[in-house]
Every structure is written in structure tokens, then in C-alpha cells.
FIFIMI-509792 format. One record per residue: residue in three letters; chain; x, y, z of N, C-alpha, C, O in turn. Coordinates in steps of 0.001 Angstrom, whole numbers, plus 500000, padded with zeros to 6 digits. Layout:
BEGIN
+--------+--------+--------+--------+--------+--------+--------+--------+--------+--------+--------+--------+--------+--------+
! residu ! chaine !    n.x !    n.y !    n.z !   ca.x !   ca.y !   ca.z !    c.x !    c.y !    c.z !    o.x !    o.y !    o.z !
+--------+--------+--------+--------+--------+--------+--------+--------+--------+--------+--------+--------+--------+--------+
!    ALA !      A !      X !      Y !      Z !      X !      Y !      Z !      X !      Y !      Z !      X !      Y !      Z !
...
+--------+--------+--------+--------+--------+--------+--------+--------+--------+--------+--------+--------+--------+--------+
***
This chain:
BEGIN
+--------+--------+--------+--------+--------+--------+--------+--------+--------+--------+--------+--------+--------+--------+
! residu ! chaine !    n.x !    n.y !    n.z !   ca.x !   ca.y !   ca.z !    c.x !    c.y !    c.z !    o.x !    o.y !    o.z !
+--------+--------+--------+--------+--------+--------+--------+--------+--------+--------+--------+--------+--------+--------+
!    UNK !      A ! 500841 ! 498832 ! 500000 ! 500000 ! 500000 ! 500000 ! 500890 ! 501236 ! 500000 ! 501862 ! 501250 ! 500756 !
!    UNK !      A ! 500597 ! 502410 ! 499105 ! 500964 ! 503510 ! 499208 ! 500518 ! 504546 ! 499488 ! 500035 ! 505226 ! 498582 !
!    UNK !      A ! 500520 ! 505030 ! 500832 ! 499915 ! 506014 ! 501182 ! 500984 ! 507191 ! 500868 ! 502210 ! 507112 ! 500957 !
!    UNK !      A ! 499944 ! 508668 ! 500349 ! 500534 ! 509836 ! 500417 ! 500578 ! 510257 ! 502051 ! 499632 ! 510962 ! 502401 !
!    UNK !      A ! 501452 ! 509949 ! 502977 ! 501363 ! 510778 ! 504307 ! 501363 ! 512364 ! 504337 ! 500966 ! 512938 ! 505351 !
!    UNK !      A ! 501829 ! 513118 ! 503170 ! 502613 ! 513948 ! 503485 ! 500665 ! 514854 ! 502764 ! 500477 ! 516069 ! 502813 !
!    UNK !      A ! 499943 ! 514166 ! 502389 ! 498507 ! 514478 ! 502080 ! 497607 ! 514390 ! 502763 ! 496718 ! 515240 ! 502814 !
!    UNK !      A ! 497651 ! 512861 ! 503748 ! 496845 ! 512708 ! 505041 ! 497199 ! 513601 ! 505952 ! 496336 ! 514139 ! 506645 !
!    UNK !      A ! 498906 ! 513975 ! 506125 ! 498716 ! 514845 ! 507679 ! 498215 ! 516346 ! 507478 ! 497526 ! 516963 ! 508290 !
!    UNK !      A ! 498821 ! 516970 ! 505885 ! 498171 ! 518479 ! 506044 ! 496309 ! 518450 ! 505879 ! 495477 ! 519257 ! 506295 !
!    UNK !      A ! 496138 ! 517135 ! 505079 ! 494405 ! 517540 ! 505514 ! 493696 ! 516967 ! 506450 ! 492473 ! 516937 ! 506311 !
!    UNK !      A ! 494359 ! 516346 ! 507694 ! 493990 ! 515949 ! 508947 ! 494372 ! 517352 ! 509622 ! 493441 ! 517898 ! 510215 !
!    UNK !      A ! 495501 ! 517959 ! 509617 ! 495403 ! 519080 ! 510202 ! 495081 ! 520337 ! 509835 ! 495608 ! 521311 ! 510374 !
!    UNK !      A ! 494069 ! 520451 ! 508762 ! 492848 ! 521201 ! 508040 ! 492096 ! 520957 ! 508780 ! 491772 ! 522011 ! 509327 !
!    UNK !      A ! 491315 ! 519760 ! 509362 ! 489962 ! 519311 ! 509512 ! 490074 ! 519176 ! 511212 ! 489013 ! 519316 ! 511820 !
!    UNK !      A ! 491489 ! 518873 ! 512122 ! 491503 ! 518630 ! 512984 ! 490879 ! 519859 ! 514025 ! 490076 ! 519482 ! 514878 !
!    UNK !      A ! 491298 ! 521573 ! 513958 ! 490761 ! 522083 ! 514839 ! 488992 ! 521970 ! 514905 ! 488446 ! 522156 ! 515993 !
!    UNK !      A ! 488322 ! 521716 ! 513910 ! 486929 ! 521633 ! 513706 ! 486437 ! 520361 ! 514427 ! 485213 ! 520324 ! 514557 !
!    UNK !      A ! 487211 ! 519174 ! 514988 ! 486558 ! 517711 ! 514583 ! 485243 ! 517838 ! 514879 ! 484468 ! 517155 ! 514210 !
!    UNK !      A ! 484679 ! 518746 ! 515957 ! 483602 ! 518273 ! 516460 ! 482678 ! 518355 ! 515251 ! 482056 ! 517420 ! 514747 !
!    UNK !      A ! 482699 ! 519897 ! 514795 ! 481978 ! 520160 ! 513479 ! 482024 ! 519163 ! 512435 ! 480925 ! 519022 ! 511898 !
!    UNK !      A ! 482901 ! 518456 ! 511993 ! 483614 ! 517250 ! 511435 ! 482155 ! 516305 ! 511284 ! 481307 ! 516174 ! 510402 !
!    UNK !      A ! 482309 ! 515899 ! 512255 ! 481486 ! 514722 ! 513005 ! 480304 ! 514968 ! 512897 ! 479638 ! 514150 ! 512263 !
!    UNK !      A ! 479449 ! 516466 ! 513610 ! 478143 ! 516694 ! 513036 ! 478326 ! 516408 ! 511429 ! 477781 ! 515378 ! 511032 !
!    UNK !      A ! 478927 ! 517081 ! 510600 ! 478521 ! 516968 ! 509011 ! 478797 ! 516030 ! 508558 ! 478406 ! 515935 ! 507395 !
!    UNK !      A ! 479598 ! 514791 ! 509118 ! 479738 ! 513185 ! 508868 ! 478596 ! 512883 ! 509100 ! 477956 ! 512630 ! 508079 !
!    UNK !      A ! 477784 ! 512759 ! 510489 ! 476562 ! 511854 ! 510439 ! 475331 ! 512607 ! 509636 ! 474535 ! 511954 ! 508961 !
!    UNK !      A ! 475243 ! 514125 ! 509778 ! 473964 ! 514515 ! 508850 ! 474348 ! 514017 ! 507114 ! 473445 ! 513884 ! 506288 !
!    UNK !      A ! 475872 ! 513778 ! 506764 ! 475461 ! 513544 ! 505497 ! 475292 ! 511940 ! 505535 ! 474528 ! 511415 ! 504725 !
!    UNK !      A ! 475944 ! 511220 ! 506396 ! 475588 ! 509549 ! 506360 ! 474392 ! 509546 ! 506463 ! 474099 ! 509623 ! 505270 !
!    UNK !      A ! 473540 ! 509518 ! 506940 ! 472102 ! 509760 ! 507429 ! 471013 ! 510189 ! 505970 ! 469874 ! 509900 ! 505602 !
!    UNK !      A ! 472065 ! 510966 ! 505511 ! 471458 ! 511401 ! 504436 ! 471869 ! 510749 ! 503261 ! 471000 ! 510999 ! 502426 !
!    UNK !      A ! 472803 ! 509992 ! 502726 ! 473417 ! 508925 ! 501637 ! 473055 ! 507497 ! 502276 ! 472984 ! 506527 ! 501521 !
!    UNK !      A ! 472903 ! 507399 ! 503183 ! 472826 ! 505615 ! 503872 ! 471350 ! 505947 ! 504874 ! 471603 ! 505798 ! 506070 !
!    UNK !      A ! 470280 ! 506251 ! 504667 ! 469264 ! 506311 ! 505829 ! 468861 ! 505125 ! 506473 ! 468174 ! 505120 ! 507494 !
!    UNK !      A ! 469383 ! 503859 ! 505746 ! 469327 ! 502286 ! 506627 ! 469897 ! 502056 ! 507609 ! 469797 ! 501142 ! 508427 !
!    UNK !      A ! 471033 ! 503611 ! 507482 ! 471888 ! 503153 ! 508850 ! 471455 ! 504228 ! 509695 ! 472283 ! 504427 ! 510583 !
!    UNK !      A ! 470590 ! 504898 ! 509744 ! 469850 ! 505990 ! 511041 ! 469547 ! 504811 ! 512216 ! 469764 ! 505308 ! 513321 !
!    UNK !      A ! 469187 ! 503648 ! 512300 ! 468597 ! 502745 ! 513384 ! 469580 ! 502381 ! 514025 ! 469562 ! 502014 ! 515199 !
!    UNK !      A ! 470405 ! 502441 ! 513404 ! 472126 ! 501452 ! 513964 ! 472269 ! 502363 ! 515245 ! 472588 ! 501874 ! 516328 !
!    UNK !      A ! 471993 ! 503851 ! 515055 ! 472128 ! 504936 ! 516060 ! 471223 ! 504716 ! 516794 ! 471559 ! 504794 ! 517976 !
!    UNK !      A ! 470101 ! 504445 ! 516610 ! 468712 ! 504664 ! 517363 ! 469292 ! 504552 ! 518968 ! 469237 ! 505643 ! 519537 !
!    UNK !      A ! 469695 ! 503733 ! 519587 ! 470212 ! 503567 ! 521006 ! 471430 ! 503921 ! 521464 ! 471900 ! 503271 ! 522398 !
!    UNK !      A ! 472270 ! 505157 ! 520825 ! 473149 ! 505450 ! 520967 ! 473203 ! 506924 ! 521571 ! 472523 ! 507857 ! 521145 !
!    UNK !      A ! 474096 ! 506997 ! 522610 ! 474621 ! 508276 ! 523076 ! 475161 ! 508996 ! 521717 ! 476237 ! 508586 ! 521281 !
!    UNK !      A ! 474602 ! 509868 ! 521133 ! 475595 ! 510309 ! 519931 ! 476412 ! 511279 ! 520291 ! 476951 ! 511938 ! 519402 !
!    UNK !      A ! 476753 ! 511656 ! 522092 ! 477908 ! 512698 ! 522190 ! 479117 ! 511916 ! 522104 ! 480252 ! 512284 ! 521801 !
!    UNK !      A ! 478516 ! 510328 ! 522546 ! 479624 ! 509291 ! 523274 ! 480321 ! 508895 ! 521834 ! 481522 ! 509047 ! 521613 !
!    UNK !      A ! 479483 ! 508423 ! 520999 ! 479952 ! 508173 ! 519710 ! 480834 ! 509059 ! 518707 ! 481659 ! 508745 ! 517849 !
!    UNK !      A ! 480148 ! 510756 ! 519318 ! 481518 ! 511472 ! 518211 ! 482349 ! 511595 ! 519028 ! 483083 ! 511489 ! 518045 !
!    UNK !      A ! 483266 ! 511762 ! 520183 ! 484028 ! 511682 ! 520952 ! 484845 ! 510227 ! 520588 ! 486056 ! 510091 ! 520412 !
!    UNK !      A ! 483599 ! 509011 ! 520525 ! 484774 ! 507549 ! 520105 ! 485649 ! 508041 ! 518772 ! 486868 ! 508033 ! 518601 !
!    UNK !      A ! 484135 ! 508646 ! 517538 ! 484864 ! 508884 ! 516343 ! 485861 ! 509853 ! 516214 ! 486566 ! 509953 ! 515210 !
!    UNK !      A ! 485949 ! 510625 ! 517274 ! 487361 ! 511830 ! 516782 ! 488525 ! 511148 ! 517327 ! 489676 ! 511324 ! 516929 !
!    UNK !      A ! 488087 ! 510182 ! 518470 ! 489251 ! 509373 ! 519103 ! 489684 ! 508348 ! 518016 ! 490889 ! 508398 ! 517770 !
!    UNK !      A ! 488991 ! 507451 ! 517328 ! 489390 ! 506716 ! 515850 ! 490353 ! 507657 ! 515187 ! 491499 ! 507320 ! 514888 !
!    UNK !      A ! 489710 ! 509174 ! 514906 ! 490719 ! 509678 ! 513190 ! 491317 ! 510358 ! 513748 ! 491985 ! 511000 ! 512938 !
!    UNK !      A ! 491632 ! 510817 ! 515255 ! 493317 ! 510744 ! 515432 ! 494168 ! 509847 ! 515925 ! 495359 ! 510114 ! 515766 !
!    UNK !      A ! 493814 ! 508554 ! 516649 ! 494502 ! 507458 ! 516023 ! 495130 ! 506811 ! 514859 ! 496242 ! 506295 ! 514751 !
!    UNK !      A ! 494313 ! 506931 ! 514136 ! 494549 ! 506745 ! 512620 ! 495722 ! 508146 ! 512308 ! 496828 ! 507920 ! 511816 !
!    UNK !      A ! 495348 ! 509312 ! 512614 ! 495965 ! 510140 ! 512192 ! 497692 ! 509826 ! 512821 ! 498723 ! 510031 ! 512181 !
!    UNK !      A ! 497598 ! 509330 ! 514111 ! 499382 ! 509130 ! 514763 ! 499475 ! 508083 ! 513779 ! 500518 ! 508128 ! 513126 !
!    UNK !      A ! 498622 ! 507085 ! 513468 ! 499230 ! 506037 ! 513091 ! 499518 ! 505609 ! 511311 ! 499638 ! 504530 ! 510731 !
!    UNK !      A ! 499554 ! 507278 ! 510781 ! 499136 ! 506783 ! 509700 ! 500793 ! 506133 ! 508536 ! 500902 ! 505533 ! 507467 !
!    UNK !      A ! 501640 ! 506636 ! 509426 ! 503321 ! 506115 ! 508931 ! 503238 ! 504491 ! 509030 ! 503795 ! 503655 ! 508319 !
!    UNK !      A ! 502584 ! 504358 ! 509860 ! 502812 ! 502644 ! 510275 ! 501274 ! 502270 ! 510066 ! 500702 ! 501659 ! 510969 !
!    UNK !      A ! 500526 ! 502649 ! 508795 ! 499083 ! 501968 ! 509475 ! 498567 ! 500174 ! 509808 ! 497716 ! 499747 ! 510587 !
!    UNK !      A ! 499597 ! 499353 ! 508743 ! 499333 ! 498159 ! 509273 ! 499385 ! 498001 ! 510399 ! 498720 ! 496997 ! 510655 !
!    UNK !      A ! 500146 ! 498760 ! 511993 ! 500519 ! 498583 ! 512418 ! 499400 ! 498449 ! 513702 ! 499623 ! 497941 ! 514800 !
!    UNK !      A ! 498060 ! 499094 ! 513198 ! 496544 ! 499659 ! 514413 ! 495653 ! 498480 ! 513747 ! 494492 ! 498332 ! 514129 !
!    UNK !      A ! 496446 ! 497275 ! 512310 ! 495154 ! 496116 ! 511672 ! 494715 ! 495337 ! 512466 ! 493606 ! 494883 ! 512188 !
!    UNK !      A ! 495338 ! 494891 ! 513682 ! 494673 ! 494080 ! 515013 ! 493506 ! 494924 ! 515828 ! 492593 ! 494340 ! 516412 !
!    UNK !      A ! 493653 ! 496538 ! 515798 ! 492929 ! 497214 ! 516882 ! 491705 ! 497303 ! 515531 ! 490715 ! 496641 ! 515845 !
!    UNK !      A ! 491600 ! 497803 ! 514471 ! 490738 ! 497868 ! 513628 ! 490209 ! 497080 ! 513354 ! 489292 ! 497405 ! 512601 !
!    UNK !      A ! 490281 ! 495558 ! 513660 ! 489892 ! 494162 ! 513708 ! 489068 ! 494008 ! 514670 ! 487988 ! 493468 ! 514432 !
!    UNK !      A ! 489398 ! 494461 ! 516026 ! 488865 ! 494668 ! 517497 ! 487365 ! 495306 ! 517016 ! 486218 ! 494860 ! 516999 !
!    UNK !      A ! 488044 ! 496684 ! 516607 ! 486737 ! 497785 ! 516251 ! 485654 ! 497298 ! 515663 ! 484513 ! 497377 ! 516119 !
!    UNK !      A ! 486138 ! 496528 ! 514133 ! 485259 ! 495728 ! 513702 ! 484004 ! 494733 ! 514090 ! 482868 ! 494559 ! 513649 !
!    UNK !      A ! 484792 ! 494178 ! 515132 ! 484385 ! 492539 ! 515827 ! 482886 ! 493782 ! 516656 ! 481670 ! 493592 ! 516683 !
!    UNK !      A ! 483530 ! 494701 ! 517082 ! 482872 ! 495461 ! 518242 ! 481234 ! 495970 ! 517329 ! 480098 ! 495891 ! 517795 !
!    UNK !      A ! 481494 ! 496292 ! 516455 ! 480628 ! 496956 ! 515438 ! 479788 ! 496265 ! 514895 ! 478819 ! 496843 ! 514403 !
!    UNK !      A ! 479912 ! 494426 ! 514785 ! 479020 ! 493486 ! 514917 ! 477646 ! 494036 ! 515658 ! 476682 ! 494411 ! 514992 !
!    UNK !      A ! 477655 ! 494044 ! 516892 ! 476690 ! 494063 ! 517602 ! 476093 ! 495342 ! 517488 ! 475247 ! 495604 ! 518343 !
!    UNK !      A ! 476401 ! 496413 ! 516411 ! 475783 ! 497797 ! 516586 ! 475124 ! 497568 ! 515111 ! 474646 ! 498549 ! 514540 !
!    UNK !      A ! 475098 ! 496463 ! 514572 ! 474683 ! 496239 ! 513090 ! 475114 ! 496300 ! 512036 ! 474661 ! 495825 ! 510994 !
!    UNK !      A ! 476254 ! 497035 ! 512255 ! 477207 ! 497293 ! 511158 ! 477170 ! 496357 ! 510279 ! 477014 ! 495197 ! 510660 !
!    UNK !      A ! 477299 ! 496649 ! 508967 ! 477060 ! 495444 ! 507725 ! 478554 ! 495940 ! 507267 ! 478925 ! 497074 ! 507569 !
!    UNK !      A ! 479328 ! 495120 ! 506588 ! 480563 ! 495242 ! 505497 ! 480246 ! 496063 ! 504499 ! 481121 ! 496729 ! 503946 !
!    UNK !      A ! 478567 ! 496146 ! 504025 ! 478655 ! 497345 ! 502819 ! 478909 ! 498518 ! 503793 ! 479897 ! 499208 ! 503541 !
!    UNK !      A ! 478323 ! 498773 ! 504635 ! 478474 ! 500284 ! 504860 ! 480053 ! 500969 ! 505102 ! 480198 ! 502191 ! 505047 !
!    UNK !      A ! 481060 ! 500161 ! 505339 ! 482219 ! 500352 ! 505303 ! 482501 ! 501391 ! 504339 ! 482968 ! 502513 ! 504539 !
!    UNK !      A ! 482145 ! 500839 ! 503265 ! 483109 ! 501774 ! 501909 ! 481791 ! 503460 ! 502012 ! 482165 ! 504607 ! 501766 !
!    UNK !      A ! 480418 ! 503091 ! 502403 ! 480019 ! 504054 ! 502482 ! 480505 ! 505262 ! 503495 ! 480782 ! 506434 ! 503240 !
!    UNK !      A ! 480505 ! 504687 ! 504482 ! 481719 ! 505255 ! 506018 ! 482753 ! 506435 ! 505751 ! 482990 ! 507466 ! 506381 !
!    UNK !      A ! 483352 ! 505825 ! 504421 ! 484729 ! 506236 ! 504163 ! 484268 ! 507464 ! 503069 ! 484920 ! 508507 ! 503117 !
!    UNK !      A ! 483565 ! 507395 ! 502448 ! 483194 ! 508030 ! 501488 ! 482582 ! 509376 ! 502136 ! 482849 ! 510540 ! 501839 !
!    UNK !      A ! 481656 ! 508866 ! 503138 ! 480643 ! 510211 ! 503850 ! 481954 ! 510910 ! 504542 ! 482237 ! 512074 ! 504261 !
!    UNK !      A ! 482564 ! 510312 ! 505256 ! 483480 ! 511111 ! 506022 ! 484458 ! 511817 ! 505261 ! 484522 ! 512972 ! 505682 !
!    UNK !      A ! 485472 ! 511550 ! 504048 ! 486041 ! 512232 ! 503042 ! 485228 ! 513463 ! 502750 ! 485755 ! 514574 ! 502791 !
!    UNK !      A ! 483985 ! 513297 ! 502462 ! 483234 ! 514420 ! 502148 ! 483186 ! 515492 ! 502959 ! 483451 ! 516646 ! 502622 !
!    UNK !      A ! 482740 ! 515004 ! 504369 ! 482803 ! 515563 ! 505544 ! 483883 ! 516502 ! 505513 ! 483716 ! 517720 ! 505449 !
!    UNK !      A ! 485464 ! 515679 ! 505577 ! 486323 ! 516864 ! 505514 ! 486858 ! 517673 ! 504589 ! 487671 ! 518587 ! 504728 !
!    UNK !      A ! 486156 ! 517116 ! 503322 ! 485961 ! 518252 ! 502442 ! 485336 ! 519368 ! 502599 ! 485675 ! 520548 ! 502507 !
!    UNK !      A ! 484672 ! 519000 ! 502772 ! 483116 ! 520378 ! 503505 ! 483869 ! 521241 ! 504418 ! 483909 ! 522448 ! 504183 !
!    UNK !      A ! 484492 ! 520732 ! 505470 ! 485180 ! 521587 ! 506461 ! 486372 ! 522082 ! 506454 ! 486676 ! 523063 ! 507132 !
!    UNK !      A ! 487573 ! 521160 ! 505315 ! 488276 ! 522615 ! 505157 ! 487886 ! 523356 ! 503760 ! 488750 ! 523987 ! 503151 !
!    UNK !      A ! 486925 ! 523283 ! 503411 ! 486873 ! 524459 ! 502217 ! 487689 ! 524759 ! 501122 ! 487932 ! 523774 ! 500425 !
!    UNK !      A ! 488119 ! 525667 ! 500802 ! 488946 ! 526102 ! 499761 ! 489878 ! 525177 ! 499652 ! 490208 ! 524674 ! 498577 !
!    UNK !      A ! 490493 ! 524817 ! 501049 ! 491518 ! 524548 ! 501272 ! 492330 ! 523034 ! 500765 ! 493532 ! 522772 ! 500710 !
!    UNK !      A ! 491081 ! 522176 ! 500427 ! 490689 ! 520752 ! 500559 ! 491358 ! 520853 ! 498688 ! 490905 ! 521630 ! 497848 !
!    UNK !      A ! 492499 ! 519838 ! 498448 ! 492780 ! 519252 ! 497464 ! 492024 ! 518084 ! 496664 ! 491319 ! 517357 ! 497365 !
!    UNK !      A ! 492053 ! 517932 ! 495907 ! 492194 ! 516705 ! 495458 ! 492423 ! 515236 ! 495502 ! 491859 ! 514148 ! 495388 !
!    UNK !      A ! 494016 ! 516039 ! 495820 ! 494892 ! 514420 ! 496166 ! 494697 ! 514782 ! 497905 ! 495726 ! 514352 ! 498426 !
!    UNK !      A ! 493813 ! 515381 ! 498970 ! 493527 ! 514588 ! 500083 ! 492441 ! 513588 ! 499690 ! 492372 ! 512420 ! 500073 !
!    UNK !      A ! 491551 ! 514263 ! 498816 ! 490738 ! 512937 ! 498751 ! 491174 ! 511588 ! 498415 ! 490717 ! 510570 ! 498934 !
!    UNK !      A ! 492228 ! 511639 ! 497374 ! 492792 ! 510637 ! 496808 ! 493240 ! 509699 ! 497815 ! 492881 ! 508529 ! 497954 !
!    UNK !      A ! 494218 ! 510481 ! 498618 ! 494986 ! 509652 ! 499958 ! 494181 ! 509412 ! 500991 ! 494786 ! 508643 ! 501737 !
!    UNK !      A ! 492891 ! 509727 ! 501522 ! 491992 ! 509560 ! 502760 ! 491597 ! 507782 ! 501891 ! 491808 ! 506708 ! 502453 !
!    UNK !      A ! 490964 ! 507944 ! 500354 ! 489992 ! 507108 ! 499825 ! 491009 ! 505756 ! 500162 ! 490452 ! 504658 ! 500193 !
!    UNK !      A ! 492196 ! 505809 ! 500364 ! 493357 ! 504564 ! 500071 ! 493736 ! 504426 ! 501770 ! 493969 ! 503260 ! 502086 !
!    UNK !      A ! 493814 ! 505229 ! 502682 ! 493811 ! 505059 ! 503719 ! 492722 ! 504436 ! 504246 ! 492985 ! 503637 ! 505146 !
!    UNK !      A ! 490953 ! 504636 ! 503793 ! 490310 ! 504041 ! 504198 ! 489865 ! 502806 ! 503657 ! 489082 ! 501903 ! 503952 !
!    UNK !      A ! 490693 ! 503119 ! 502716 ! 490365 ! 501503 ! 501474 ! 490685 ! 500156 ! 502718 ! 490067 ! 499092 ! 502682 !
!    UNK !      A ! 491822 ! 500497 ! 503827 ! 492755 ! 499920 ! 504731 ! 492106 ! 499585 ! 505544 ! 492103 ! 498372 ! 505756 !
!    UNK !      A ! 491285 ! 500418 ! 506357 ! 490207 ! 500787 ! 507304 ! 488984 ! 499748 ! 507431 ! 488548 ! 499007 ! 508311 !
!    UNK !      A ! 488552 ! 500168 ! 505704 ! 487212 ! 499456 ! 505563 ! 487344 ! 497943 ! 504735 ! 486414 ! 497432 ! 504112 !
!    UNK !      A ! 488907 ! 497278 ! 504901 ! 489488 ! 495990 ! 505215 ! 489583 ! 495740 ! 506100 ! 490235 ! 494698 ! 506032 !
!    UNK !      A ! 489402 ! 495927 ! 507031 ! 490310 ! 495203 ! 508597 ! 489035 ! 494939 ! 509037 ! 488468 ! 493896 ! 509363 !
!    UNK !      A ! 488724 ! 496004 ! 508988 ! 487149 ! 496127 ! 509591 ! 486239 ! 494757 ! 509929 ! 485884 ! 494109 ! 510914 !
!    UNK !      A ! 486057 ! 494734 ! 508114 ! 484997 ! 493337 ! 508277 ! 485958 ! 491973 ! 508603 ! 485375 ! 490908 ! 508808 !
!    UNK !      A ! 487074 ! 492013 ! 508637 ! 487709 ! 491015 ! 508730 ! 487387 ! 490484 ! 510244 ! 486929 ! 489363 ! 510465 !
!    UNK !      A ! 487759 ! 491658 ! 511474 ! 486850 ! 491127 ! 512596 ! 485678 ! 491061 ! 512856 ! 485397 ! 490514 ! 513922 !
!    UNK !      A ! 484855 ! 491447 ! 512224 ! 483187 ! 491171 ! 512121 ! 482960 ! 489909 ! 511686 ! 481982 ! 489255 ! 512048 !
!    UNK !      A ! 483924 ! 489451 ! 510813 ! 483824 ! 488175 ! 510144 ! 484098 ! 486979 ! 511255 ! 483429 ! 485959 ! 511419 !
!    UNK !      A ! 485278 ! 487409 ! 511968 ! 485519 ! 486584 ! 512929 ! 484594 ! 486276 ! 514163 ! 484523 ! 485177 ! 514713 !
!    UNK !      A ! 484124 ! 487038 ! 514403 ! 483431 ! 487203 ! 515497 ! 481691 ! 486501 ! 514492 ! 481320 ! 485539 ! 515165 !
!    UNK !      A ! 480882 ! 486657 ! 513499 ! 480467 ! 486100 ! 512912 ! 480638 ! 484608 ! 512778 ! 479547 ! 484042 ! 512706 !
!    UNK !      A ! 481645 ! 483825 ! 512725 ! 482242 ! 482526 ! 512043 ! 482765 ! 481976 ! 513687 ! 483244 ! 480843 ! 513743 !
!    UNK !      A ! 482678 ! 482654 ! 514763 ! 482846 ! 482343 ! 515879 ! 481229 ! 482123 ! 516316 ! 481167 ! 480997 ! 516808 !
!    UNK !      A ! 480488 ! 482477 ! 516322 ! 478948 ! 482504 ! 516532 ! 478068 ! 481036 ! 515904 ! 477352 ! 480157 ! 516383 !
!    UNK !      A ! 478572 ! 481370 ! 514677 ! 478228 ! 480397 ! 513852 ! 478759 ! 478624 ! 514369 ! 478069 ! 477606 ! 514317 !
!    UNK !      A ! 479831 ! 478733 ! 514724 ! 480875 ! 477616 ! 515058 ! 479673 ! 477223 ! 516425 ! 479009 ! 476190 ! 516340 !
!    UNK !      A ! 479544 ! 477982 ! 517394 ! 479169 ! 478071 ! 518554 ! 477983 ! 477088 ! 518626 ! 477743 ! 476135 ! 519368 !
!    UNK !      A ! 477111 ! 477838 ! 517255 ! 475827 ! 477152 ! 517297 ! 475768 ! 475961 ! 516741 ! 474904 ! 475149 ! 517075 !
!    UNK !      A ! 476729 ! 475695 ! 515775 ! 476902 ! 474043 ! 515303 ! 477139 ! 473391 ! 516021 ! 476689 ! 472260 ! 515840 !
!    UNK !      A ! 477917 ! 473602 ! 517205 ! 479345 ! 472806 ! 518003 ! 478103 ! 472676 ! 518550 ! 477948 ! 472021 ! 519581 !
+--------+--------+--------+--------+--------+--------+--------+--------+--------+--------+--------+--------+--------+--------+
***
């Protein structure tokens, strides 16, 4: 994988003094491109959830030199996201609403090639992902045969 770092960190630190704002215009536009996934929220603290999500994309953001390096914790995340309904399609949608998102918020400022480098960073993201959903799935499954 080739990530542009030197594209992820100046438009992470475009978007970073805003995150909170970030996060509102991530879920009003998910909500608004994916409305199957408004229920997934239905029982959710959504202060608790943008606080998890700004805690995710600056993780991602320290980790983005080494990102294979968070594919066990993004596996975790995954497995975790099972039980909130999360489906494997919405992954690539995820990645897409949120790119937008920080398009929207830095403005003028927002290139091109950040989109280019976020779409390949999350290409990473929204791999690992289902990989522990899968596990945790195929562990369930096992459970009920056995």
C-alpha cells in the first residue's frame, strides 16, 4: 500500500481544529446517503459516539506512517461493530461520507489528492474492519453448530 502521508497529515490538520463540526457533518450527510443506517444509532449516546469517532481519526491520524501497524485494533473495532449492526457494505460508504465531511470543512483549502489519499487510507480501514466482524460472525456460527 501507498499512502501519500505527506497528504493525510496536512488535511487531517485542516479538519483537525473543527473535529467536532467534522462529526456533526459526517453523520447529517451519512444519514442522508445511507438512511438504513439511522437505526444502527437509534440507542446510541451520539455525544459518546463522536468523541469515540474523533478518538478513531486521530489514532489513525498518529498512526498513519505505520498503518498496518493499528490492523489488530481495527479488527477489534470491527468485531465490536458486529453488535451495533454494522454490515461490510456500509464500510466503503463510512469512508466516502466522512472524506466528504472533511471536504466540507476545510473548504477552499481541501485538494484533490487529500481525497485521493483519505479514499486509500480508508480503502485499509474498511478491510480490517469486516475482517473482525467476520471473525466474530464465524465464531457465533461455530458456537451454534458445536
Amino acid at each position: 500500500m501507498n499512502l501519500d502521508l505527506q497528504a493525510l497529515e496536512t488535511s487531517f490538520d485542516l479538519v483537525a481544529p473543527r473535529g467536532s463540526e467534522l462529526v456533526d457533518v459526517f453523520h447529517t450527510r451519512l444519514f442522508e446517503a445511507a438512511p438504513a443506517v439511522r437505526p444502527l444509532f437509534a440507542r446510541t449516546d451520539l455525544e459518546r459516539q463522536k468523541a469515540m469517532l474523533l478518538d478513531a481519526l486521530v489514532l489513525l491520524r498518529r498512526s498513519l506512517a505505520d498503518l498496518p501497524a493499528i490492523v489488530p485494533t481495527l479488527r477489534r473495532l470491527g468485531a465490536r461493530h458486529v453488535a451495533y449492526g454494522a454490515r461490510p457494505e456500509h464500510y466503503p460508504v463510512v469512508g466516502e461520507v466522512l472524506i466528504a465531511a472533511m471536504a466540507e470543512i476545510a473548504g477552499p483549502a481541501w485538494r484533490p489528492e487529500y481525497g485521493r489519499a483519505w479514499g486509500v487510507a480508508f480503502g485499509m480501514v474498511a478491510g480490517a474492519m469486516p475482517e473482525g466482524a467476520r471473525a466474530v460472525e464465524d465464531e457465533a456460527r461455530l458456537s451454534v453448530a458445536g
